[in-house]
C-alpha positions as CSV (number, residue, x, y, z in Angstrom):
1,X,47.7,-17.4,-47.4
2,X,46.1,-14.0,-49.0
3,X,42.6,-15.7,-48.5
4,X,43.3,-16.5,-45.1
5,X,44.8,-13.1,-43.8
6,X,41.4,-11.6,-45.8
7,X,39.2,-14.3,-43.5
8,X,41.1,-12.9,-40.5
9,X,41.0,-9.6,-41.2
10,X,36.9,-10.0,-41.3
11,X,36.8,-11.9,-38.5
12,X,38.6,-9.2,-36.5
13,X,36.5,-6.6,-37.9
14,X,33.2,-8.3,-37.0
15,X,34.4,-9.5,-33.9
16,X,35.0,-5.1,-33.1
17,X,31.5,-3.9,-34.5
18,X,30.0,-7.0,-32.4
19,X,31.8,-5.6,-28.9
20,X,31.0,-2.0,-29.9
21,X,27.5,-3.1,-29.9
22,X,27.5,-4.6,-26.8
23,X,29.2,-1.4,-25.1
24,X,26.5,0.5,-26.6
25,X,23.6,-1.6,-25.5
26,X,25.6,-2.0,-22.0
27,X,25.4,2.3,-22.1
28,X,21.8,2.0,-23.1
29,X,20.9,-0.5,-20.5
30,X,22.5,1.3,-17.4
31,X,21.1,4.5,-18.5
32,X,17.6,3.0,-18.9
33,X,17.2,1.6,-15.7
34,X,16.8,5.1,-14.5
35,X,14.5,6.1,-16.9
36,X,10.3,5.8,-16.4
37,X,8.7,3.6,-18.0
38,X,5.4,3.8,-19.7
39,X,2.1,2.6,-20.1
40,X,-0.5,3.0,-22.9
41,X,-3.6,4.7,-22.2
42,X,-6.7,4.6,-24.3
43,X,-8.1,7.5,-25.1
44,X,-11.9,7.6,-24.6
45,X,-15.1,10.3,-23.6
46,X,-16.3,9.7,-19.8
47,X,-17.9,11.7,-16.9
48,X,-14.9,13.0,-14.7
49,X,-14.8,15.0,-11.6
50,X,-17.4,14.7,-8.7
51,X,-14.5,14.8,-5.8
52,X,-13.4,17.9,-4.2
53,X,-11.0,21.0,-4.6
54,X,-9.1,23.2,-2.4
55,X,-6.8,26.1,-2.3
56,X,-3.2,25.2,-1.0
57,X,-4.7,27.9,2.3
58,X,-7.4,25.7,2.6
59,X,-5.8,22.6,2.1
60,X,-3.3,22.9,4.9
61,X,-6.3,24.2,7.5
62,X,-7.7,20.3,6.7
63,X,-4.5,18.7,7.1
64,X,-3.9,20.3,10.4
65,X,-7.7,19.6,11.5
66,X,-8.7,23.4,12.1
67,X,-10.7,23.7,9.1
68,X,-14.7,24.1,10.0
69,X,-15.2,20.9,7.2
70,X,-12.8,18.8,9.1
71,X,-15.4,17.3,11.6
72,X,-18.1,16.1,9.2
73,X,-15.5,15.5,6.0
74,X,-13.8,12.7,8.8
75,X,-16.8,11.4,10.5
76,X,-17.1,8.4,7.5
77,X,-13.9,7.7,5.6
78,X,-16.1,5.5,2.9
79,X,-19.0,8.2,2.4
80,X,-18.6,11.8,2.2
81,X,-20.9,14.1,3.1
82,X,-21.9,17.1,0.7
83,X,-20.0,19.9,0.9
84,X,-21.1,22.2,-2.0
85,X,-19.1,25.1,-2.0
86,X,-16.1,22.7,-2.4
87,X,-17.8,20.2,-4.8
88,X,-16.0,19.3,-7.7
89,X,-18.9,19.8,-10.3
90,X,-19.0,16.3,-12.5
91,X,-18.6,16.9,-16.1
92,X,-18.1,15.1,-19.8
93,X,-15.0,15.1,-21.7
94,X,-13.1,13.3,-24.2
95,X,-9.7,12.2,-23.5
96,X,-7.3,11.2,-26.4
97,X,-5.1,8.2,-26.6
98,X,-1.5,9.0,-24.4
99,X,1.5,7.5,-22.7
100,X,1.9,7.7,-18.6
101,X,4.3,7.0,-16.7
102,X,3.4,3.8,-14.3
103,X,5.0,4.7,-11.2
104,X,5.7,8.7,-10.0
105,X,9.4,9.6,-10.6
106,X,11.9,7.8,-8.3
107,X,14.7,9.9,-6.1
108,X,17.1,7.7,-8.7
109,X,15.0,8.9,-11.1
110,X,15.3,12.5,-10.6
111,X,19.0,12.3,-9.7
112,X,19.9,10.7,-12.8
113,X,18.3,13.7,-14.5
114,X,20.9,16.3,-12.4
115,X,23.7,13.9,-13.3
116,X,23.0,13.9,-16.8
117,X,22.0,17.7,-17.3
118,X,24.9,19.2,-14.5
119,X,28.4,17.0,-15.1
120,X,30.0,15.9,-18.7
121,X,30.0,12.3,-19.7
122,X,33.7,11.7,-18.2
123,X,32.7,13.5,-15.2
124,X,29.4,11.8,-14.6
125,X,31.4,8.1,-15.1
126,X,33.7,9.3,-12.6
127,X,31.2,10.8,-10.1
128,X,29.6,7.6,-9.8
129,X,32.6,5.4,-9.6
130,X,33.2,7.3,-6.6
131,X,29.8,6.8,-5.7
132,X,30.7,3.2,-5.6
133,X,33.2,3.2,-3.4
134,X,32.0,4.8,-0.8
135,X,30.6,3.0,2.1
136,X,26.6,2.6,2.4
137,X,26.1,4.6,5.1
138,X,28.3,7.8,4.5
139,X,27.2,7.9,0.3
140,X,25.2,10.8,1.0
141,X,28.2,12.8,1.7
142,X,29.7,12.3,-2.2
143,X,26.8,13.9,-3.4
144,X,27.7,17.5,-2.6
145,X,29.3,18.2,-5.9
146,X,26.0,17.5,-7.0
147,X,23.9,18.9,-4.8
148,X,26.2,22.1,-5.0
149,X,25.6,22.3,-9.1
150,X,22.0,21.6,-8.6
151,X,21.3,24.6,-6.6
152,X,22.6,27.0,-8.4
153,X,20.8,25.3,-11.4
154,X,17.7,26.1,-9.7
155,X,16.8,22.6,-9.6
156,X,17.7,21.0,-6.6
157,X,14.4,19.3,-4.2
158,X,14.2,21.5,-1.3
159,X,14.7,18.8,1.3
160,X,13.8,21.1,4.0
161,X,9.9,20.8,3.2
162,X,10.5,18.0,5.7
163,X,10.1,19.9,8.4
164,X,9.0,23.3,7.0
165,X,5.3,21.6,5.9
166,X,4.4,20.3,9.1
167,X,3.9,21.7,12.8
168,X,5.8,20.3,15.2
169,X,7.6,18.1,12.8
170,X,9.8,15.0,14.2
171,X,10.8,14.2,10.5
172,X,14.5,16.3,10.5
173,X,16.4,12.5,9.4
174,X,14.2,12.9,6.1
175,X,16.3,16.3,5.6
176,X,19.4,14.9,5.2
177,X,18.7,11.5,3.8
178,X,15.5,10.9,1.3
179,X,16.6,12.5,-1.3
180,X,20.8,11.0,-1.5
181,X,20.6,7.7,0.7
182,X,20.4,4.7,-1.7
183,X,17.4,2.7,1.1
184,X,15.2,5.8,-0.6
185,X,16.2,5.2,-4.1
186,X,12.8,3.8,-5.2
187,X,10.9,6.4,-2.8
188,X,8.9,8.6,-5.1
189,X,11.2,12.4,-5.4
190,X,9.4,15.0,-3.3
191,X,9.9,18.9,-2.9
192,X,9.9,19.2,-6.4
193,X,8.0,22.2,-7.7
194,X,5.9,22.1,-10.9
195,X,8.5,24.4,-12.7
196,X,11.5,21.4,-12.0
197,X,9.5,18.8,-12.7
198,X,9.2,20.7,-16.1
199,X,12.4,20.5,-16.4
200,X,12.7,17.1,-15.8
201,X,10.3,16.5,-18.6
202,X,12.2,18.2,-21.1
203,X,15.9,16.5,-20.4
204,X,14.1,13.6,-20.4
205,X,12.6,14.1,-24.2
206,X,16.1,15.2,-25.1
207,X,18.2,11.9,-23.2
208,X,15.2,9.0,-25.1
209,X,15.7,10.9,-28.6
210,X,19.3,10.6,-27.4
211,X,19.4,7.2,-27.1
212,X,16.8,6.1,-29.6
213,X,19.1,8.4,-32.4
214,X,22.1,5.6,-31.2
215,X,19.8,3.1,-32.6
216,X,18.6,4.4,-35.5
217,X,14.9,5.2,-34.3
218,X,12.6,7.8,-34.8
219,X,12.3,10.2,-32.4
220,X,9.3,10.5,-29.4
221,X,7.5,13.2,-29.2
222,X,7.9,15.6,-26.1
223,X,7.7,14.1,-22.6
224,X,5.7,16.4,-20.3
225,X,3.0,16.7,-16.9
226,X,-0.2,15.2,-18.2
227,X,-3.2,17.2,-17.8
228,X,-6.3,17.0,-14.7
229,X,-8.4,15.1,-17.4
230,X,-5.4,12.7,-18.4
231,X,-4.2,12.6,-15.2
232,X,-7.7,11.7,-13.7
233,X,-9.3,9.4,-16.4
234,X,-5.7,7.0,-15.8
235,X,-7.1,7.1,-12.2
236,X,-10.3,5.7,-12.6
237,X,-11.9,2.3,-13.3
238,X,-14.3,2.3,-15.7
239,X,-17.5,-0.6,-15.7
240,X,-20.6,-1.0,-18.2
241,X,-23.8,-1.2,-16.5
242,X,-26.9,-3.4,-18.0
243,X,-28.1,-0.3,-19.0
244,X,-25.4,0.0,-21.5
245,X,-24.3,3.1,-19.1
246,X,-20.6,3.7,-18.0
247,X,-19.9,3.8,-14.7
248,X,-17.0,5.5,-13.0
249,X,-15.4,4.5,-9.4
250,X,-14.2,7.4,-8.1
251,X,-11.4,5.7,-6.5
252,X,-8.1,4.0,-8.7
253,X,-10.1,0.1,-8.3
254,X,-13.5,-1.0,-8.5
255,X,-14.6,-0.6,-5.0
256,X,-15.9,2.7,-3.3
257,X,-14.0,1.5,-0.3
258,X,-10.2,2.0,0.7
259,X,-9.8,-0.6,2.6
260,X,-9.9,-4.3,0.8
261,X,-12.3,-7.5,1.9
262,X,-9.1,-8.4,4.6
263,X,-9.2,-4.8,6.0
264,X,-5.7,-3.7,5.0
265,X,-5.6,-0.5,2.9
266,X,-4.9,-0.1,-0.9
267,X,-3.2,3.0,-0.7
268,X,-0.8,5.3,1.9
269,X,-3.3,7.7,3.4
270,X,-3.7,9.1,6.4
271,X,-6.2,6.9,8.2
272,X,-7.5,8.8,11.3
273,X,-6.6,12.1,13.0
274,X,-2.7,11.9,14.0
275,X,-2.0,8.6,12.6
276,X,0.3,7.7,9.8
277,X,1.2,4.0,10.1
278,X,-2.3,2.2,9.7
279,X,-1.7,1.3,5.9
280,X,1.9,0.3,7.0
281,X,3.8,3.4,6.1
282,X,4.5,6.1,8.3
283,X,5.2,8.9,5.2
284,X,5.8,7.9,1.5
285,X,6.1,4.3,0.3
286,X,8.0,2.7,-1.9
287,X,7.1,3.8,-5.9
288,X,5.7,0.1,-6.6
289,X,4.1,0.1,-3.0
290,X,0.2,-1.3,-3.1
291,X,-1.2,-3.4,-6.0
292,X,-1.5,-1.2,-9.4
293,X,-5.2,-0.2,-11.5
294,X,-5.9,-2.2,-14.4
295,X,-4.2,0.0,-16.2
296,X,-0.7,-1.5,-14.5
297,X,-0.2,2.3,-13.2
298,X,0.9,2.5,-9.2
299,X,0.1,4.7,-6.6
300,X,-2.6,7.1,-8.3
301,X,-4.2,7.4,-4.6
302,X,-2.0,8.2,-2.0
303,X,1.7,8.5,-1.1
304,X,2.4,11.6,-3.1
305,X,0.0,14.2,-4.5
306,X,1.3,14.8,-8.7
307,X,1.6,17.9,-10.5
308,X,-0.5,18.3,-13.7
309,X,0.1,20.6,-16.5
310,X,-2.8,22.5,-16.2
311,X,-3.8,26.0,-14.1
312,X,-5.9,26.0,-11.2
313,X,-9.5,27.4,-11.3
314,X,-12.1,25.9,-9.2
315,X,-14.7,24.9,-10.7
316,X,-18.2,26.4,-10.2
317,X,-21.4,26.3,-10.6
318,X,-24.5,28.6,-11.2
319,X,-28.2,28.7,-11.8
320,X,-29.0,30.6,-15.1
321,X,-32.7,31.3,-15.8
322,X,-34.0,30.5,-19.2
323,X,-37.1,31.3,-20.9
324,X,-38.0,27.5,-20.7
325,X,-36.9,26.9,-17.0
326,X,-33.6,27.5,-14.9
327,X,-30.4,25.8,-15.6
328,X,-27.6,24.9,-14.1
329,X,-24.2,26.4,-16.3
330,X,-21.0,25.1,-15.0
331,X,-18.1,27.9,-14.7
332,X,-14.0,27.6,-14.8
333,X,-13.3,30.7,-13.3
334,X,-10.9,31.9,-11.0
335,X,-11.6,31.2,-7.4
336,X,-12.4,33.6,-4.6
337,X,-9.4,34.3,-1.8
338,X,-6.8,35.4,-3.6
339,X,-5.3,32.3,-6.0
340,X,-2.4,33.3,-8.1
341,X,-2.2,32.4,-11.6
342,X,0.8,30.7,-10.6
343,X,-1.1,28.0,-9.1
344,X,-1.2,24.4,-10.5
345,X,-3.8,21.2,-10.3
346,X,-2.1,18.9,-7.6
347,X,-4.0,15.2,-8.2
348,X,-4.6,12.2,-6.1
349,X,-3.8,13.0,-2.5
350,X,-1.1,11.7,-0.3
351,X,0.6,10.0,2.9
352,X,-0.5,12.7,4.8
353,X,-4.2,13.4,3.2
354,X,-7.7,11.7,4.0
355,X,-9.3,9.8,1.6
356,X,-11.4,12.9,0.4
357,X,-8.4,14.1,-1.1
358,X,-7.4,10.8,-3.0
359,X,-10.7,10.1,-4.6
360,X,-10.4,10.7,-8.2
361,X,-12.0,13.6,-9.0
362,X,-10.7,15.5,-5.8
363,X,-8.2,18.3,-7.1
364,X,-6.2,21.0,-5.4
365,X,-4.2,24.2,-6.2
366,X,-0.3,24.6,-5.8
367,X,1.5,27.5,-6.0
368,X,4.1,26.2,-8.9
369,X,7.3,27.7,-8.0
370,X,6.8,25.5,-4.9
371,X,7.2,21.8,-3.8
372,X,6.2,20.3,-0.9
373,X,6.6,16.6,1.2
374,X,3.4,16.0,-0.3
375,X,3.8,16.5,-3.9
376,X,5.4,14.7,-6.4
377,X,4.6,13.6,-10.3
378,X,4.8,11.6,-13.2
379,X,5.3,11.9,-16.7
380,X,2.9,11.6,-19.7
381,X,3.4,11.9,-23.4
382,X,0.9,12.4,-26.3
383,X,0.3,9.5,-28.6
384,X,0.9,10.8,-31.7
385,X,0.8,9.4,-35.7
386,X,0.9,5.8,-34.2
387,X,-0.2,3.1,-36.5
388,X,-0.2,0.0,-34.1
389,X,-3.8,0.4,-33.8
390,X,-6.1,-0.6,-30.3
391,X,-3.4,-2.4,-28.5
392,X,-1.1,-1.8,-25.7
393,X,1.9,-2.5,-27.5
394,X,2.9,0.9,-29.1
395,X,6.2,-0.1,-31.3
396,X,6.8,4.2,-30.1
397,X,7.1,3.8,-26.7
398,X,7.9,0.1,-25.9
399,X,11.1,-0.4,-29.0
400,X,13.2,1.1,-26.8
């Protein structure tokens, strides 16, 4: 009998560690399914740039078709002319091995950020219960709690860039129901300024390290915006000539056309003066929208410009004489017409830009205490201390 009341007594007590598993792996699960997930980007030295830059002034002047460039920059949506006071000078760097995020952060995405950073564990479980219940249509409504919290936090979306960024705008709906209504849950988060998504980075380093310290991992290094020259060498295809030279498209796919050999477009741009819909999408698209690079990362032309870490300076360039012969030196300086040093690299264009402003090495400044309809982002990481050699399986990032 004492053997057999010792059996059961083991039994019981592996039957609870085996359930307190599985609640722990349900938590982990859940959670994850709002969290990014990552690909593995090898690190290498390349020619980057060669696209074009503008001031966020400038920028919206092209947008709205008043700027002087606007007539000859449209005339040929495969070959641009020249313009060389807003080239983007072509230059070498070296890019070391990091993480990316493949798609740009989701409305779920960002939400499940305010959740976890603005309400306790026991109110977040019943927040979302009561999410549950409500009817499809009317969820948006639960969510002012949230969206209450989230303003005074200073990191709320501002919704309103709906209609603020654009003249004449018919998109008021988009106001009220991007950012809350679960049909937009997998729409890339917009009106986020570079100083929120920030933020975002830095719960989201804290809630991995969080989870992985449940499972006895090590912990990740810190999440944050990648930089231009991460941001832009994940963006480009990369093919060896005979010549043993390394050529760079200067689009996200080996073709220097956006449209593919059946005529549909690979990306949501705008496709001609005043029209929205001709890649099938009238604003943003859906985060896994479009066929990824061959790097498995999504929309890194189109749907939403993404924030990068780095200042913006336009790049210059000028004529030195030598005593051999004249040179060109190129310059990072700051540009002419009043930038602020608060203004950020935006990368990759969007719904509402021309294919100018989606070719790889095409940049523009941000002021970064401000979001826009246009402007999202996505999350890198550096690879650090890894020891699973040349291959995409980094035991850091993919264990969880």
């Amino acid at each position: 009998m004492c053997y057999q009341f010792a059996f059961n007594q083991i039994r019981i007590h592996l039957m609870k560690q085996v359930l307190l598993h599985l609640l722990l792996w349900s938590v982990v699960l859940v959670q994850a399914q709002n969290l990014p997930a990552f690909k593995l980007v090898e690190g290498n030295t390349a020619t980057l740039g060669g696209g074009y830059q503008f001031a966020v002034k400038e920028y919206y002047m092209v947008l709205l078709g008043n700027d002087p460039l606007y007539a000859r920059l449209n005339q040929n949506q495969t070959t641009i002319g020249e313009v060389p006071d807003q080239n983007n000078p072509e230059r070498r760097v070296t890019v070391s091995r990091f993480f990316i995020s493949e798609t740009e952060v989701t409305n779920a995405q960002y939400r499940e950020f305010l959740l976890d950073s603005l309400f306790r564990p026991d109110e977040k479980k019943a927040f979302k219960a009561q999410l549950k219940a409500k009817q499809y249509d009317d969820v948006h409504h639960a969510w002012h709690p949230l969206i209450t919290n989230a303003a005074m936090a200073g990191l709320l979306p501002d919704t309103n860039c709906w209609m603020t960024d654009f003249v004449l705008s018919s998109n008021e709906p988009l106001v009220k129901h991007y950012f809350l209504h679960p049909a937009f849950d997998q729409y890339p988060v917009v009106g986020v300024s570079w100083d929120q998504a920030k933020a975002y980075c830095a719960w989201l380093t804290w809630d991995m390290n969080q989870l992985r310290a449940a499972r006895n991992l090590r912990p990740l290094p810190s999440y944050r915006l990648p930089t231009e020259m991460e941001w832009e060498f994940a963006a480009r295809e990369f093919e060896s000539k005979a010549d043993k030279t390394v050529f760079a498209y200067n689009l996200p796919w080996k073709s220097t056309t956006m449209v593919d050999e059946k005529g549909q477009y690979r990306a949501n741009i705008k496709t001609a003066p005043g029209v929205y819909i001709g890649d099938n999408y009238e604003y943003t698209a859906p985060a896994k929208s479009f066929a990824p690079n061959s790097k498995g990362l999504y929309q890194m032309a189109g749907n939403v410009a993404e924030w990068c870490e780095d200042v913006f300076r336009v790049n210059l360039v000028e004529e030195v004489k030598t005593e051999q012969a004249p040179r060109q030196i190129r310059l990072f300086e700051a540009a002419d017409g009043g930038i602020p040093d608060e203004a950020r690299v935006v990368k990759g264009g969007s719904w509402a830009d021309f294919q100018y402003a989606a070719l790889c090495g095409s940049r523009m400044g941000w002021p970064q205490a401000r979001g826009g309809a246009r402007i999202g982002f996505r999350v890198a990481m550096s690879q650090i201390g890894c020891d699973c050699k040349r291959t995409q399986k980094c035991t850091h990032i993919q264990e969880f």
